[in-house]
MARDREN-629662 format. One record per residue (C-alpha): y, z, x. Coordinates in steps of 0.05 Angstrom, whole numbers. Each point is the difference from the previous one (the first is absolute). Example, Ala and Ser with C-alpha at 12.3 -4.5 7.8 and 13.67 -1.06 7.14 Angstrom:
yy / zz / xx
-90 / 156 / 246
69 / -13 / 27
# end
This chain:
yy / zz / xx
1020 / -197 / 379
28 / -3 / 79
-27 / 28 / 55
52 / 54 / -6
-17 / 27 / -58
-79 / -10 / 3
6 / 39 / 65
46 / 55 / -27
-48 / 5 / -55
-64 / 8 / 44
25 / 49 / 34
20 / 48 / -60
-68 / -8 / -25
-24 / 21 / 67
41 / 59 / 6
-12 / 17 / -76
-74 / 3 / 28
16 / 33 / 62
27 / 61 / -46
-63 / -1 / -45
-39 / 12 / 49
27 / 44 / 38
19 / 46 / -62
-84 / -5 / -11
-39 / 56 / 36
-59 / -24 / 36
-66 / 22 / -22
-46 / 50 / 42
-44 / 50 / 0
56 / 50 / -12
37 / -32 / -51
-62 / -27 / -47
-73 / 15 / -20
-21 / -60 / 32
-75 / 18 / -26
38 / -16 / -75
20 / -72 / 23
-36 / -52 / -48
-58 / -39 / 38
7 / -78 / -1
-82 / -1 / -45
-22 / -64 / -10
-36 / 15 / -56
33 / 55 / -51
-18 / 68 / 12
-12 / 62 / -46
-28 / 15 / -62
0 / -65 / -46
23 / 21 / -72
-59 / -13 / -62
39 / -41 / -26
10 / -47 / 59
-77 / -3 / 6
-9 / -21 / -70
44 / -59 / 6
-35 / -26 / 61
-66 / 11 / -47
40 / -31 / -52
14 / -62 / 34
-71 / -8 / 23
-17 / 3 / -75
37 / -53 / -33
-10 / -44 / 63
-75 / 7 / -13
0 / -4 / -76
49 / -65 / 7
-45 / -38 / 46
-73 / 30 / -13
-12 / -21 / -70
-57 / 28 / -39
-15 / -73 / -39
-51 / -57 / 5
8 / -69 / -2
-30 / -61 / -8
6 / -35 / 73
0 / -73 / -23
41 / 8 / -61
44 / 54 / 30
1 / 37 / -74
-10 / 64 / -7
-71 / 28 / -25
9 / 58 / -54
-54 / -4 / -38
-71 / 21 / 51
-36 / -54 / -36
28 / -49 / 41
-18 / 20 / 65
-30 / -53 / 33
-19 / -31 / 78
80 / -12 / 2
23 / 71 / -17
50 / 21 / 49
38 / 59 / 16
79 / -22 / -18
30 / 0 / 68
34 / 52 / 32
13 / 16 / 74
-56 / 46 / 4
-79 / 0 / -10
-17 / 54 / -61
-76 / 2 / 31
24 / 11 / 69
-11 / 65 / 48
67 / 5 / 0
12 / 2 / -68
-45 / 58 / -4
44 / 42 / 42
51 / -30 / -46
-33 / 23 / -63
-13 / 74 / 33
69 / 0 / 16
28 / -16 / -74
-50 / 46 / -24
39 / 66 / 49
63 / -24 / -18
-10 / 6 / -74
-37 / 63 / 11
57 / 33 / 37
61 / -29 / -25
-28 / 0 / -84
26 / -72 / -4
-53 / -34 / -32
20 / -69 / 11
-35 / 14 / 77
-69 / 13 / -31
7 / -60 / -49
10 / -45 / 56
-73 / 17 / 21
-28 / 21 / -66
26 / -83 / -24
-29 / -37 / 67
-70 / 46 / -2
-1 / -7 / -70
5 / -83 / 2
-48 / -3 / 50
-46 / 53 / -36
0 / -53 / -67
-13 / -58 / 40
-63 / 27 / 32
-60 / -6 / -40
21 / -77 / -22
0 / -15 / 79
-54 / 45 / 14
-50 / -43 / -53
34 / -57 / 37
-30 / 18 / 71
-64 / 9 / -24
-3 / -71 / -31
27 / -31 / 47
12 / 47 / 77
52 / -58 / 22
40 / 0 / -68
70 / 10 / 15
33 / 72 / -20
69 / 28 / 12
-41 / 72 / 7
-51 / -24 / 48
13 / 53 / 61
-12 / 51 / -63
-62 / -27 / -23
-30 / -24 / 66
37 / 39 / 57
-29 / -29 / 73
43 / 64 / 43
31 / 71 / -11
67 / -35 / 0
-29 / -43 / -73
-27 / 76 / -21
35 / 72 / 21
71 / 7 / -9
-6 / -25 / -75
-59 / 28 / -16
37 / 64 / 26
59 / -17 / -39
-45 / -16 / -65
-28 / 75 / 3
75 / 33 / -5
20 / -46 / -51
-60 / 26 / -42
5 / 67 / 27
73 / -5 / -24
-27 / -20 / -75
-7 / -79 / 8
-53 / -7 / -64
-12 / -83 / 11
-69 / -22 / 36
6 / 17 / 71
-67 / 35 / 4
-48 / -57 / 19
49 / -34 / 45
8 / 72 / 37
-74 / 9 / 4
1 / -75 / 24
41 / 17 / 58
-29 / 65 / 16
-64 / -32 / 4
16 / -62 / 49
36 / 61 / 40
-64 / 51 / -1
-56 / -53 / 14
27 / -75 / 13
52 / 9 / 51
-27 / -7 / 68
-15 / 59 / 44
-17 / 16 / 71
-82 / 43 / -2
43 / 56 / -1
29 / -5 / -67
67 / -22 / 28
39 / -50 / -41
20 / -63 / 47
8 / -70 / 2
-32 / -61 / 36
72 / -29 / 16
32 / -13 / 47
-54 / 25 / 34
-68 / 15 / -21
-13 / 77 / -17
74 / 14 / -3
32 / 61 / -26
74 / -6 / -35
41 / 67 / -4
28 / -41 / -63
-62 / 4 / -31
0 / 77 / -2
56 / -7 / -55
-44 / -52 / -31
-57 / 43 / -19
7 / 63 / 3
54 / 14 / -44
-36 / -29 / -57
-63 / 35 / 19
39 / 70 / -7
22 / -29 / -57
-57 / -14 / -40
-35 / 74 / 31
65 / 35 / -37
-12 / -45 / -67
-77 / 6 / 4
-3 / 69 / 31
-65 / -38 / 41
2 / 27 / 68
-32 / -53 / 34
66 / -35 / -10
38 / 47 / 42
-51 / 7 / 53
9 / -82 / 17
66 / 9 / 9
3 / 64 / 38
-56 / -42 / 42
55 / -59 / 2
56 / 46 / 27
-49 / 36 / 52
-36 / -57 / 29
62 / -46 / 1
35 / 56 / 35
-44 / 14 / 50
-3 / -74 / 28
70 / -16 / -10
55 / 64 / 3
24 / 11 / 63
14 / 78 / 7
56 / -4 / 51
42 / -44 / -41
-27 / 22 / -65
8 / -72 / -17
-65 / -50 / -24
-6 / -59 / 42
-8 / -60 / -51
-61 / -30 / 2
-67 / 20 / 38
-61 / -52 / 18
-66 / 25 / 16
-7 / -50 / 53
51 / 21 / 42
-8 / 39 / 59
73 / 17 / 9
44 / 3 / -71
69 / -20 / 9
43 / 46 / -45
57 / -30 / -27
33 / 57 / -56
28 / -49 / -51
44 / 30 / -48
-26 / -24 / -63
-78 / 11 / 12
24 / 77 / 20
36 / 9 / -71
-66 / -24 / -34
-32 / 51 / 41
38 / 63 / -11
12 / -21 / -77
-75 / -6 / -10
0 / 74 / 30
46 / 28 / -47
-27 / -31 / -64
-66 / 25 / 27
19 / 66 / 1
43 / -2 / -72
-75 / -13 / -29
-55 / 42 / 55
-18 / 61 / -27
24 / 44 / 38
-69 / 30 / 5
-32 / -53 / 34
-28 / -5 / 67
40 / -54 / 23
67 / 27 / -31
27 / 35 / 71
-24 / -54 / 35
42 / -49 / -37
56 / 51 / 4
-5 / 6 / 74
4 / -73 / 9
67 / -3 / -44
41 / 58 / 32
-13 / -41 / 65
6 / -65 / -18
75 / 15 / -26
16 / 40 / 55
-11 / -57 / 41
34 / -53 / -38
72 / 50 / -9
-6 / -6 / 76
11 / -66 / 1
53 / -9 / -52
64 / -44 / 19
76 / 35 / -6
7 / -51 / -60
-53 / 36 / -30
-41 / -61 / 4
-66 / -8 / 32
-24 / -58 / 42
-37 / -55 / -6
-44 / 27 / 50
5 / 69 / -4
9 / 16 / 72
33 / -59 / 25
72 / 10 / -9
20 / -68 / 16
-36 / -20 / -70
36 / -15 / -55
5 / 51 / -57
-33 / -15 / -61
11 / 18 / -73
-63 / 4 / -34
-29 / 51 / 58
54 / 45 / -4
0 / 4 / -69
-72 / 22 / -3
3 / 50 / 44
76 / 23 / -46
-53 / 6 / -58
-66 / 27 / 39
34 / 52 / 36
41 / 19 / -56
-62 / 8 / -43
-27 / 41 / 54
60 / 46 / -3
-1 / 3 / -76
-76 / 25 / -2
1 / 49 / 63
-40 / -41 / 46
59 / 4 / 61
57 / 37 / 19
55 / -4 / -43
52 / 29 / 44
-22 / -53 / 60
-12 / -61 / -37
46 / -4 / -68
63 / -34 / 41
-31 / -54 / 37
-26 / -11 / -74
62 / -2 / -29
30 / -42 / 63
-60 / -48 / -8
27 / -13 / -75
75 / -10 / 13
-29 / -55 / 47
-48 / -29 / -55
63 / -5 / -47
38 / -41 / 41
-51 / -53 / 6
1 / -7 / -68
49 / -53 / -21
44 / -5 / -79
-54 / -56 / -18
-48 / 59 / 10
-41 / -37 / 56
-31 / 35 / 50
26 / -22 / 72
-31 / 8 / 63
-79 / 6 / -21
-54 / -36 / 55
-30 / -55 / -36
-80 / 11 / -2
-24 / 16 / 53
-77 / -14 / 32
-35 / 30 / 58
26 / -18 / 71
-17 / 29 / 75
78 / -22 / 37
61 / 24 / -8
32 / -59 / -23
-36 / -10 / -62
30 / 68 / -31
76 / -4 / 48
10 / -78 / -39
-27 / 13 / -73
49 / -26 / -55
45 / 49 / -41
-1 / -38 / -81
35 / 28 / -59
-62 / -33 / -30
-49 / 42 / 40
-32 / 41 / -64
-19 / 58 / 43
78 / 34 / -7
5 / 10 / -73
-72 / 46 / -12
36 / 51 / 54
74 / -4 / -11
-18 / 23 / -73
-50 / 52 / 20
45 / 24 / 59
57 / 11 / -55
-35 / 27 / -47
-24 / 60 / 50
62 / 5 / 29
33 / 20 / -70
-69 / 48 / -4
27 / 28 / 67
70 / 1 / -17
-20 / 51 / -71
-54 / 43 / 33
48 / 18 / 70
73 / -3 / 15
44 / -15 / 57
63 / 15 / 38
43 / -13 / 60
-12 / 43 / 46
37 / -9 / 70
9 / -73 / -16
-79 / -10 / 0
-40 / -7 / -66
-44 / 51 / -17
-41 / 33 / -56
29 / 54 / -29
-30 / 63 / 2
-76 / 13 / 4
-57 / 47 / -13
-14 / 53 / 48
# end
């Protein structure tokens, strides 16, 4: 082409642009409803549809069920045991990218356990019913094996011998709604296993206050709130023994009054008695454990009891504080209130669920709180990727006193604590989504209509 016509065709494209735009009107105020212009969200906004929410729970599912298998194996000869009369000191569980005796996977197991409740799709409650079940046969063989022999080997040994709340409380949490639910194979002694190492062989401070001797000696872990007391509400609802519920009102109240800060109405992480000054770092994690072990309290407490309004109390103010510190993404941090934190999945997603729950049941405000719930789950769902892997969960975490211990902590699609919450956070979300509705309402989300 020469210079000519390249030139002569430049400028007719110019002109034909020229005319465009001048044949547009601009837009201002008088012209256009500039409060109607679309916002650039980073994360989607609105109402998600059910149906959206069930594949995200979907995907969760058959990553789970893919790479969780509920088989053992022999670990020399690699073959697969069938038969229980062949368990022996090289029984393995058949590998998987999970631990099916982990804290984590009790979370996981509660969470399966909602989502079959709420969505009637029993292949959610199998899931558990299939993993409990396994471990629930293998039990009494290893449990004769410990008493021979307290060193012998055992694939179930955090069951049988637990050494923290982490070995004992979420599962044994998750054990009593599976059989709550109608799970008829042997969990009985294993729950009254764990309920006892939690009732009279954990450590506790003179007060009664469950706590650790790490890092620190006489330490207490907000985590630990989550791993006790709701298996000790629990086993009050399946008993109907009220000395279970008064532990873990005790729990709640004594933990709360060393470690929630009232301003923020955030719980600093970890509290040691031998500190003069305690540094309160609000990590994101330890917080969902706290306000989840609130709300499953209270699903449980008769209302009647003295401590019931306490617990209450505590709950409306602990959410109210962490709403406030919600991102735009509808993320929360890492550390709650330091922005400059990264925002992490499995945090976020507990708070979706605990919050939602609280909604559901009439502990909070409805009106205030149901669209940072629903803005926390559109967030949720984009961290989970087609595989069905969880991104963006803090690996576990321990107890630290500087900031850079939380600001650096890896993100892992392996990190176990993401999958318990994503499913639970769903699940209550699709609760939410049948019990209220929502609109649009001058471009902001809201719930529609409401009780006078």
């Amino acid at each position: 082409m020469t210079i000519i016509k390249r030139s002569f065709l430049c400028i007719s494209l110019l002109a034909s642009g020229l005319s465009v735009t001048a044949q547009q009107e601009p837009v201002t105020d008088t012209n256009t409803p500039l409060h109607l212009l679309q916002p650039d969200y980073p994360t989607p906004y609105g109402k998600p549809e059910a149906k959206e929410v069930l594949k995200v729970l979907d995907r969760v599912y058959s990553y789970l069920d893919a790479t969780t298998p509920a088989r053992l194996m022999n670990g020399k000869t690699q073959k697969e045991i069938t038969d229980l009369k062949q368990l022996n000191e090289n029984t393995v569980f058949a590998p998987g990218d999970f631990r099916l005796t982990s804290y984590e996977w009790g979370v996981t197991y509660a969470g399966m356990l909602l989502a079959g409740e709420v969505t009637g799709d029993q292949k959610y409650t199998d899931y558990t019913y299939k993993r409990l079940k396994l471990i629930a046969d293998i039990a009494p063989y290893y449990r004769e094996q410990l008493k021979k022999d307290p060193d012998s080997p055992s694939p179930i040994r955090s069951v049988l011998d637990p050494h923290a709340l982490d070995d004992a409380g979420a599962i044994c949490a998750a054990m009593i709604k599976a059989k709550k639910q109608g799970a008829k194979f042997g969990l009985t002694s294993i729950i009254d296993h764990y309920i006892d190492y939690i009732s009279t062989r954990e450590f506790r401070l003179k007060d009664g206050t469950l706590a650790r001797n790490r890092p620190q000696p006489n330490t207490i872990w907000l985590d630990d709130l989550f791993m006790s007391v709701p298996a000790l509400a629990q086993m009050g609802k399946l008993t109907g023994e009220k000395k279970y519920f008064d532990d873990a009102v005790k729990q709640v109240l004594q933990f709360s009054e060393r470690m929630f800060n009232k301003e923020k109405g955030l719980y600093m992480h970890g509290w040691v008695q031998a500190m003069k000054v305690h540094p309160e770092f609000h990590w994101g994690r330890a917080n969902g454990w706290a306000v989840m072990t609130l709300v499953e309290l209270l699903d449980v407490l008769p209302p009647e009891h003295k401590g019931y309004n306490k617990v209450l109390t505590i709950l409306r103010a602990h959410i109210k504080g962490l709403i406030s510190y919600q991102d735009g993404t509808g993320f929360w941090h890492q550390l709650l209130d330091c922005p400059d934190t990264y925002l992490e999945t499995s945090a976020t997603a507990i708070y979706t669920y605990s919050i939602a729950r609280a909604i559901n049941k009439g502990y909070v405000d409805k009106l205030a709180y149901a669209p940072a719930v629903l803005l926390g789950w559109n967030a949720v769902a984009t961290k989970v990727n087609e595989k069905g892997q969880v991104e963006g969960t803090c690996v576990g975490t321990g107890m630290g006193f500087d900031p850079a211990f939380y600001y650096y902590r890896p993100v892992n699609v392996y990190a176990a604590h993401g999958y318990g919450p994503v499913l639970l956070a769903g699940a209550e979300v699709l609760n939410m989504l049948k019990k209220h509705q929502f609109e649009i309402n001058d471009s902001s989300l809201q719930l529609l209509g409401h009780d006078e």
